[in-house]
C-alpha positions in Angstrom: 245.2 112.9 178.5 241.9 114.0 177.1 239.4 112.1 174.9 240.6 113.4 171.5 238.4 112.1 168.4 239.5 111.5 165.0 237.4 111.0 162.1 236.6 107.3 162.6 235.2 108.1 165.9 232.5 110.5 164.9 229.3 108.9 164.0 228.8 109.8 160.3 225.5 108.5 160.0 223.1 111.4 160.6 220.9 112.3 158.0 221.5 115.4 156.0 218.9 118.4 155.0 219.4 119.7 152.3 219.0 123.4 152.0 217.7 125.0 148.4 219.7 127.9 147.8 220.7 130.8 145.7 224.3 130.5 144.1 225.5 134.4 144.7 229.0 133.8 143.5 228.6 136.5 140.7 229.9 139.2 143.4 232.0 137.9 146.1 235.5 139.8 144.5 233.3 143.2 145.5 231.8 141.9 148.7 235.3 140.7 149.8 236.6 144.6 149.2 233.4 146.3 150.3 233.2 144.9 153.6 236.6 144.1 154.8 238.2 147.5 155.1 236.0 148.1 158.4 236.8 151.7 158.0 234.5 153.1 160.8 236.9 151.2 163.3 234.0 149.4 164.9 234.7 146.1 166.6 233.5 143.2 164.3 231.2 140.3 165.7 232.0 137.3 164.7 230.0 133.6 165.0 231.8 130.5 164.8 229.9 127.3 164.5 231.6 124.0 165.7 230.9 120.2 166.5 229.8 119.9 170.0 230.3 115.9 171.4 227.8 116.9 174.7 226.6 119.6 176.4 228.0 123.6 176.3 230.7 123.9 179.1 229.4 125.8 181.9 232.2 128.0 181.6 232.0 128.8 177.7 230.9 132.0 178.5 233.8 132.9 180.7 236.3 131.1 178.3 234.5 133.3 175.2 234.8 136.9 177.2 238.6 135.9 177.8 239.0 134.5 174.2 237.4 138.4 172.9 240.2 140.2 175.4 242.7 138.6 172.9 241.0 139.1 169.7 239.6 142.7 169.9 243.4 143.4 170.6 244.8 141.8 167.7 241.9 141.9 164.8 239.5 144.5 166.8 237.0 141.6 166.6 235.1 139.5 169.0 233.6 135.9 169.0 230.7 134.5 169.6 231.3 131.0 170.4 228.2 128.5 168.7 228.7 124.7 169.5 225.9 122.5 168.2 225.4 119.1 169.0 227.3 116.3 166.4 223.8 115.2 165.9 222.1 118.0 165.4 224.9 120.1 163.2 224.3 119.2 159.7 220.7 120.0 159.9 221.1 123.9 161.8 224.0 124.8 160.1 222.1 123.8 156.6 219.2 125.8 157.5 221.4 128.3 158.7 223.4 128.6 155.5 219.8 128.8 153.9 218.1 131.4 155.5 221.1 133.6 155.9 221.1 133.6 159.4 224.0 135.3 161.2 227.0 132.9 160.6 230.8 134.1 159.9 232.5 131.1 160.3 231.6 127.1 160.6 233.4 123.8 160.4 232.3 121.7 157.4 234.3 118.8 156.0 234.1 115.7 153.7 232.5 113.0 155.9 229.9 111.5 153.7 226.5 111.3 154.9 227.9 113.6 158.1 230.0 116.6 156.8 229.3 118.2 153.3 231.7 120.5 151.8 231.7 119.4 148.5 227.8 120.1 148.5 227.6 123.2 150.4 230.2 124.5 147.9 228.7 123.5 144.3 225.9 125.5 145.7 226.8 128.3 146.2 226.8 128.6 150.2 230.5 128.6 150.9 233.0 132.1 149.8 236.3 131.4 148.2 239.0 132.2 150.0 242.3 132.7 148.4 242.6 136.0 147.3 241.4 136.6 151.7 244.3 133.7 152.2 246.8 135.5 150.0 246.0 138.7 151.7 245.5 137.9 155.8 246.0 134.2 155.8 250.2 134.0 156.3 249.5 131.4 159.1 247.3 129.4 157.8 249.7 128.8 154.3 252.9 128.1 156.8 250.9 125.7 159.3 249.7 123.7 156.4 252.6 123.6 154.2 252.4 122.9 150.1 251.4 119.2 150.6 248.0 119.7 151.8 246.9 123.5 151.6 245.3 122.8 148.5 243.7 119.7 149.1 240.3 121.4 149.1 240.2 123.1 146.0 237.2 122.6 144.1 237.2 124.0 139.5 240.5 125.7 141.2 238.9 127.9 144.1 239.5 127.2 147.8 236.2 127.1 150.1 237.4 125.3 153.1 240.9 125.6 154.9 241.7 121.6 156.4 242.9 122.2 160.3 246.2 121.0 161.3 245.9 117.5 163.0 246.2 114.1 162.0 246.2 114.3 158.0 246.9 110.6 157.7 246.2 106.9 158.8 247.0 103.1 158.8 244.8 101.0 159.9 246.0 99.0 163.5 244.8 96.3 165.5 244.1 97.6 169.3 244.6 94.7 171.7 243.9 94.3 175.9 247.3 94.4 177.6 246.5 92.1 180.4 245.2 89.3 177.7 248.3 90.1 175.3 250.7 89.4 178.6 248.4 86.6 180.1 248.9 84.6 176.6 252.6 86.0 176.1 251.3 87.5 172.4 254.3 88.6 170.8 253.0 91.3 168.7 256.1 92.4 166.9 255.5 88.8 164.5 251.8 91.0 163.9 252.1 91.5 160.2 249.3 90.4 158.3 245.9 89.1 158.2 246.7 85.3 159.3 249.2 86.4 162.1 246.2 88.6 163.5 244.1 84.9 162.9 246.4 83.0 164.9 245.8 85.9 168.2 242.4 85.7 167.5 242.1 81.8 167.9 243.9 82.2 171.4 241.5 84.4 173.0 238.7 82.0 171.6 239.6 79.2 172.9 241.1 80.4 176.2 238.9 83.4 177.0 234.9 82.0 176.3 233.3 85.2 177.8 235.4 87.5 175.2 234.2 88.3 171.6 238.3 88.2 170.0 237.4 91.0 167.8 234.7 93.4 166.3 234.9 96.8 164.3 236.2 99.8 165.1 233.5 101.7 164.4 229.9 101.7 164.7 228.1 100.6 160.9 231.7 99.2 159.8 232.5 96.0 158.9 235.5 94.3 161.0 237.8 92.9 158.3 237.0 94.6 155.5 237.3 98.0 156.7 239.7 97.0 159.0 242.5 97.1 156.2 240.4 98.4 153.2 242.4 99.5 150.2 245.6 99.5 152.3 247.5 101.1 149.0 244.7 102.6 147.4 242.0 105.8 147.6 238.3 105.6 148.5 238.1 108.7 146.4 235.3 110.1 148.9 232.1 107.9 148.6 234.0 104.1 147.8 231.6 104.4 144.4 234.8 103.9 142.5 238.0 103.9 144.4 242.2 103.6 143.2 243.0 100.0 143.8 246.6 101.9 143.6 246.8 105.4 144.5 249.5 105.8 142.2 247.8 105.1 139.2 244.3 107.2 138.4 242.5 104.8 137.3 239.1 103.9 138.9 238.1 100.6 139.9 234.3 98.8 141.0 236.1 98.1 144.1 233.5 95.4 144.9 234.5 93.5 141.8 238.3 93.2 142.9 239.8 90.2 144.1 240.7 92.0 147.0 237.2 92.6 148.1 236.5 89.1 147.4 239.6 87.5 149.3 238.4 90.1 152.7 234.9 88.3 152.4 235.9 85.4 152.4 238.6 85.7 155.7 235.5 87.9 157.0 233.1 84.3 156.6 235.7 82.4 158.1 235.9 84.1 161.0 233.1 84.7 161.5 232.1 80.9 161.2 235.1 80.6 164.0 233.4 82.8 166.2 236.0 85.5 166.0 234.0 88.3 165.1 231.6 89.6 167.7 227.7 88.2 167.1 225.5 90.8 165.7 228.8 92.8 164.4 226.5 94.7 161.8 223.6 95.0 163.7 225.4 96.3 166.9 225.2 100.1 168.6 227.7 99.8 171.2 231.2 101.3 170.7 233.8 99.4 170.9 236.2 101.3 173.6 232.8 100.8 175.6 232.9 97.1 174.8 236.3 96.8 175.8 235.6 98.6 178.8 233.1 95.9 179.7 235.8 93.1 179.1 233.4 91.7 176.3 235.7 92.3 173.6 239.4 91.7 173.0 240.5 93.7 170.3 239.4 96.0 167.0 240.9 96.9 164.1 240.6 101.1 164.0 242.3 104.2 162.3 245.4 105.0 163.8 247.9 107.9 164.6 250.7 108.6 167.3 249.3 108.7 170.6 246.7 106.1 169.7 247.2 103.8 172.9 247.2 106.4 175.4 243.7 107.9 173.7 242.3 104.5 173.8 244.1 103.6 177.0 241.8 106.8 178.8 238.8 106.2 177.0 238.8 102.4 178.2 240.5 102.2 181.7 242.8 99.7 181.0 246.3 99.8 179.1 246.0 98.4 175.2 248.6 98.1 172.7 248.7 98.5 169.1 250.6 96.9 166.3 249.8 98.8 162.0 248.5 96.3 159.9 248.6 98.9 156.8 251.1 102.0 155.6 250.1 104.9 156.5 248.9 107.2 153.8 246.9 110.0 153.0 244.3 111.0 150.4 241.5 114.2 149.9 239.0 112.9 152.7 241.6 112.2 155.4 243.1 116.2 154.7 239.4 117.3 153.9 237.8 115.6 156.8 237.3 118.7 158.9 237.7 122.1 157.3 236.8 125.5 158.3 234.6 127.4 155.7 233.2 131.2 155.5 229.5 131.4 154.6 229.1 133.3 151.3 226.7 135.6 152.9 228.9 136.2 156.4 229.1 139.9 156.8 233.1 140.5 156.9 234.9 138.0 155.3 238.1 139.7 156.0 237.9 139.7 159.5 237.0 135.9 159.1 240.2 134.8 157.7 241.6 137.1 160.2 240.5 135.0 163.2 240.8 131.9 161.2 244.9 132.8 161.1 244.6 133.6 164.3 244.1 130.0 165.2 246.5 128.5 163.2 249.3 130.7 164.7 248.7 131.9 167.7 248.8 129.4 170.7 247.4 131.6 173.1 244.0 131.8 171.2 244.2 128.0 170.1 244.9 127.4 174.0 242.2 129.3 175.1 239.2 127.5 172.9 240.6 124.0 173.4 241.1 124.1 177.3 239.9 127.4 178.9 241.6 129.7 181.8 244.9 128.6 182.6 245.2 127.6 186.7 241.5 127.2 186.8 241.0 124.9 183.8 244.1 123.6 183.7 247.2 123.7 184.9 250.8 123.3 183.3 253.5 120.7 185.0 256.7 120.6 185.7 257.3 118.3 182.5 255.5 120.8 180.6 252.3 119.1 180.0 249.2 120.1 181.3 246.6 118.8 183.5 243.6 119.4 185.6 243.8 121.2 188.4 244.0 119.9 192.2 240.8 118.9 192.7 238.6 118.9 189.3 238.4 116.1 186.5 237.0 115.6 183.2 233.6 115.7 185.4 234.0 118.5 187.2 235.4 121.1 185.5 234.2 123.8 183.6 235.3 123.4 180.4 235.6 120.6 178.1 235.4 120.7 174.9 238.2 117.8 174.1 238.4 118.6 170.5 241.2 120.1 169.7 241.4 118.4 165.9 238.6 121.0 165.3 240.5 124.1 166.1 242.8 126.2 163.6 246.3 124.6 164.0 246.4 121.8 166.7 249.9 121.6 167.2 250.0 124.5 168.4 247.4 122.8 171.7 249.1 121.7 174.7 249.7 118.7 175.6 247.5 116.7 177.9 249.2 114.5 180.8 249.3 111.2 179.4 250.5 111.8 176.2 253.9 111.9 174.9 255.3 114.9 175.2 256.9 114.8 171.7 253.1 114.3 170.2 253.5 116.9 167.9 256.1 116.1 166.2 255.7 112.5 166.3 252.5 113.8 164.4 254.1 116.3 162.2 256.5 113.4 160.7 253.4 111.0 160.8 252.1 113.3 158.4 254.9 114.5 156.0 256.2 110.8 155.4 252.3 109.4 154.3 252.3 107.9 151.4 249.8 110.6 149.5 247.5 109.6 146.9 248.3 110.6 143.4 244.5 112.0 143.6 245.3 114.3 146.7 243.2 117.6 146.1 240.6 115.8 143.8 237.0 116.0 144.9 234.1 114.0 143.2 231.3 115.8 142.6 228.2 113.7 142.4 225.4 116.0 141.3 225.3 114.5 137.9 225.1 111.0 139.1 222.7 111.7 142.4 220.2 109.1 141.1 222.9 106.4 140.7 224.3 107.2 143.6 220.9 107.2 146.2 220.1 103.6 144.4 223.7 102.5 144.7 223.2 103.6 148.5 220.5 101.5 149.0 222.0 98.4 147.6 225.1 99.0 149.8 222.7 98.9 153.1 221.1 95.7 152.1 224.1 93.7 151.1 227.3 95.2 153.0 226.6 94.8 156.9 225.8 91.2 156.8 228.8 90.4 153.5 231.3 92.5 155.2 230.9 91.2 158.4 230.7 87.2 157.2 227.0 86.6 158.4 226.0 85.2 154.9 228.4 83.1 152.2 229.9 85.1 149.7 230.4 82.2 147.4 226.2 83.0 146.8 225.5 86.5 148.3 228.5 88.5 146.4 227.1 87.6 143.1 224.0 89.1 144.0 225.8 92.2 145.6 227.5 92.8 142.1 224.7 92.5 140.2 222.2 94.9 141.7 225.2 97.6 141.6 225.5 97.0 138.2 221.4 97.9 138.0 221.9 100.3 140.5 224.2 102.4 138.3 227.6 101.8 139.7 229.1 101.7 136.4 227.8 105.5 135.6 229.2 106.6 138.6 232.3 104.9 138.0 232.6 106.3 134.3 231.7 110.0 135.5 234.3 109.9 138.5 236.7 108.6 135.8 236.3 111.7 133.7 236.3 114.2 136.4 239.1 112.8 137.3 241.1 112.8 134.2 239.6 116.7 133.6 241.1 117.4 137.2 244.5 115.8 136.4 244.5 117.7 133.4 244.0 120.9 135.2 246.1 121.0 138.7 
C-alpha cells in the first residue's frame, strides 16, 4: 500500500498571497463558445497544476508522453503535467491566476488558510462550469452522483468539481497493536471519552517512556479536535458552526457547554500526563512519533483502509476503534476540487480531460502510478504492487496521491489494502450523515476585519486551552471575551444570514 493523504494530513498552515485581480465574468458564455469548437483541428495543450508532497518523479516525463498517447486520441489534446510543491502552491498558483500565466486546469479546494476556492471564485479567477458540465462533463455528474455534485456551488454557479475520494469522516482513536495486546485492551468496550481515559491511564502507568496520546495533526488540539462537533458543521472557518447539523442555526461554538466540558477533560489529562508535553507547541507528526515508540495513540480523521495507511506510514500494525459518526458537510466534499482559470484558453477541452479522469481508468491509472510492468505491476489477487526489485525509493514514479486525481475509485488498488476499498469507500460515503448545510459556502469578504482579529485571538488562546496547558476555569473567560471584541458576534450574525439567503435559494 502507498502513503495516501487525506485532508487532515496536509499541512494547512501556509500562508496565502493574495492576488488583485480583474473580475472578467461579464463574457465567459462567449468565451466558452468562441474557443471550444477548436475548428482548425489543431491538438490543444493543456496545463494542469497539482499538489506535489516532494520532489517531481524522475519519470514524469515519461509518464506525461504516455498520458498524451491516450489523450490526443480521445480529446486531440495533450497535457502538460505542473506539480508544485504543497508549500509553495498557494503562492504560484495565485500569482499565476494573477498574471494570466498559461494555466488550463488546477486543484483548488476549501482548506482554510491552505486551499482557497471560495476566494479565488468571489474574484473572479475561477470559470463556471455547468453549462461545460452539461455539455462534456457525463462522467464527472455519474461519478459524483446528486448528493455531492453540487456541493460547490457558489450565488448558484459551479467553479470547482470535488474529486471522488473520501467525502466523509468520523473521528478514531489510532492505537499500537503490540501495546493494545501487551495490556489485553479490549477495544470493542471503546465508546466514549472516559473509556478512551481508562486506556490512556494504562499506558501511563505501565509504559513511562510513552506519551499515551497527542493530536492527530500538527497545530490541533488532542481532545478537542479529536471529537469536535461530532453531530454538528464547522461551516468552513469554526467562526460560527451547527452545534446540530440538522438545524441551521449558528452557534459561538466557544460559548457551548460542549466546548467547555472538552476543556475541561483536555486539563485533566493533561494534569495526568496523558497528553504529550508541548502538544501545542510540537512540529513532529504523529505517525513519526509513533514510529519512534514515543507515543501510544492519536485521535485523527478516519476512513476505510485507515489502519493499513497508518500501518505503512509507521512500520508497525495499529488498530482503530470511531469515537464519532461519520458525517459529511461542504469542506469535507469541497476539500479538494478541480477548477478552470477564467482566463485558460479552451475551456472546453478542460472539462474534456477533466471527464476523462473521472471515467476513464486507464488515464486515472496512468497519472497516479505510471507504466504498467515498470512502475507497477498487477497480482494475481488483482492488486498492484512494485515491481521485482524497486520500492517507494527506487522507483520512478510516485506521486501517492490519488485523492487528487479525477475519480479515485477508479485507481488501483495498492497491495496492502483491501481489495474491496472502493466500495467499502463508496458506502462510507453514501451512508454519512450529511449536514443540512451541504453545498453552503461562507463568504467572508464582508466580515475580513472580524475575521483577521478573530484569527489572532484564536492563536493566542486555543493551543495552550485546547490542549489543557492553562485552567479553563480562568483562561476561557478571557478566551470569550476578546472574541466578543474581536468581532465574533458579526461574523456570527453575517454567516447566519447568508445562510438563511442560501437556504432560501437551493
Amino acid at each position: 500500500m502507498k502513503k495516501n493523504y487525506t485532508l487532515l494530513s496536509i499541512v494547512i498552515s501556509i500562508f496565502i498571497l493574495l492576488a488583485a485581480c480583474s473580475n472578467t465574468t461579464t463574457n465567459s458564455d462567449e468565451k466558452n463558445e468562441s474557443q471550444s469548437d477548436n475548428k482548425d483541428g489543431k491538438t490543444v495543450e493543456l496545463t494542469m497544476a497539482f499538489l506535489a508532497f516532494g520532489p517531481p518523479p524522475k519519470d514524469l516525463e515519461l509518464v506525461q508522453n504516455e498520458i498524451n498517447k491516450l489523450t490526443k486520441e480521445k480529446i486531440n489534446a495533450t497535457v502538460k503535467l505542473l506539480p508544485i510543491n504543497a508549500s509553495q502552491y498557494t503562492q504560484q498558483t495565485n500569482l499565476m491566476l494573477s498574471s494570466k500565466e498559461k494555466l488550463d486546469l488546477l486543484i483548488t479546494g476549501n482548506i482554510p488558510g491552505f486551499l482557497d476556492y471560495s476566494g479565488q471564485s468571489v474574484r473572479g479567477q475561477l470559470l463556471p462550469l455547468d453549462e461545460l458540465i452539461e455539455k462534456h462533463g457525463e462522467g464527472i455528474s455519474t461519478a459524483l452522483g446528486s448528493q455531492f455534485i453540487g456541493a460547490s456551488k457558489i450565488d448558484g454557479k459551479t467553479y470547482g468539481i470535488p474529486t471522488v475520494r473520501d467525502l466523509a469522516g468520523d473521528r478514531s482513536l489510532i492505537m499500537k497493536k503490540d501495546l493494545v495486546d501487551k495490556y489485553k485492551i479490549d477495544i470493542t468496550k471503546i465508546k466514549s471519552l472516559d473509556d478512551v481515559e481508562a486506556v490512556l491511564k494504562t499506558i501511563k502507568e505501565n509504559e513511562p517512556n510513552v506519551s499515551p496520546l497527542m493530536p492527530g495533526q500538527v497545530g490541533a488540539a488532542t481532545v478537542v479536535d479529536g471529537v469536535y462537533l461530532p453531530e454538528g458543521d464547522p461551516l468552513g472557518d469554526n467562526f460560527g458552526v451547527l452545534l446540530d447539523s440538522s438545524k441551521l442555526e449558528v452557534s459561538n461554538y466557544y460559548e457551548s457547554d460542549e466546548y467547555s466540558d472538552l476543556l475541561k477533560t483536555a486539563r485533566k489529562w493533561y494534569k495526568a500526563g496523558y497528553i504529550l508535553p508541548g502538544a501545542a507547541t510540537n512540529k513532529e507528526s504523529a505517525e513519526s512519533l509513533m514510529k519512534a515508540n514515543k507515543i501510544f495513540a492519536f485521535i485523527a480523521s478516519s476512513k476505510p483502509g485507515i489502519e493499513g495507511q497508518v500501518t505503512k506510514n509507521v512500520g508497525a500494525e495499529v488498530v482503530s476503534v470511531p469515537l464519532t459518526p461519520i458525517s459529511t458537510n461542504t469542506q469535507k466534499v469541497t476539500g479538494f476540487m478541480w477548477a478552470v482559470p477564467q482566463f485558460a484558453e479552451n475551456p472546453q477541452k478542460s472539462v474534456e480531460l477533466l471527464n476523462l479522469l473521472y471515467s476513464d481508468q486507464d488515464l486515472v491509472n496512468l497519472i497516479d502510478w505510471g507504466i504498467e510492468g515498470k512502475h507497477y505491476v498487477k497480482t494475481d489477487s488483482g492488486v498492484i504492487d512494485y515491481p521485482e526489485g524497486l520500492d517507494a525509493t527506487t522507483t520512478g514514479y510516485a506521486l501517492n496521491s490519488g485523492f487528487q486525481f479525477g475519480n479515485q475509485f477508479l485507481s488501483h488498488i495498492w497491495n496492502g489494502d483491501s481489495p474491496e476499498l472502493w466500495k467499502e469507500m463508496d458506502s462510507f460515503n453514501k451512508n454519512a450523515k450529511a449536514s443540512n448545510a451541504l453545498g453552503f459556502l461562507f463568504d467572508s469578504s464582508p466580515v475580513k476585519t472580524e475575521v483577521a482579529a478573530v484569527s489572532n485571538v484564536m492563536n493566542q488562546f486555543k493551543g495552550s486551552l485546547e490542549n489543557g496547558m492553562v485552567d479553563p476555569e480562568t483562561e476561557l473567560p478571557k478566551f470569550q471575551e476578546k472574541l466578543k471584541a474581536a468581532g465574533i458576534e458579526k461574523i456570527i450574525e453575517e454567516k447566519q444570514k447568508q445562510l438563511d439567503k442560501w437556504s432560501k435559494e437551493k
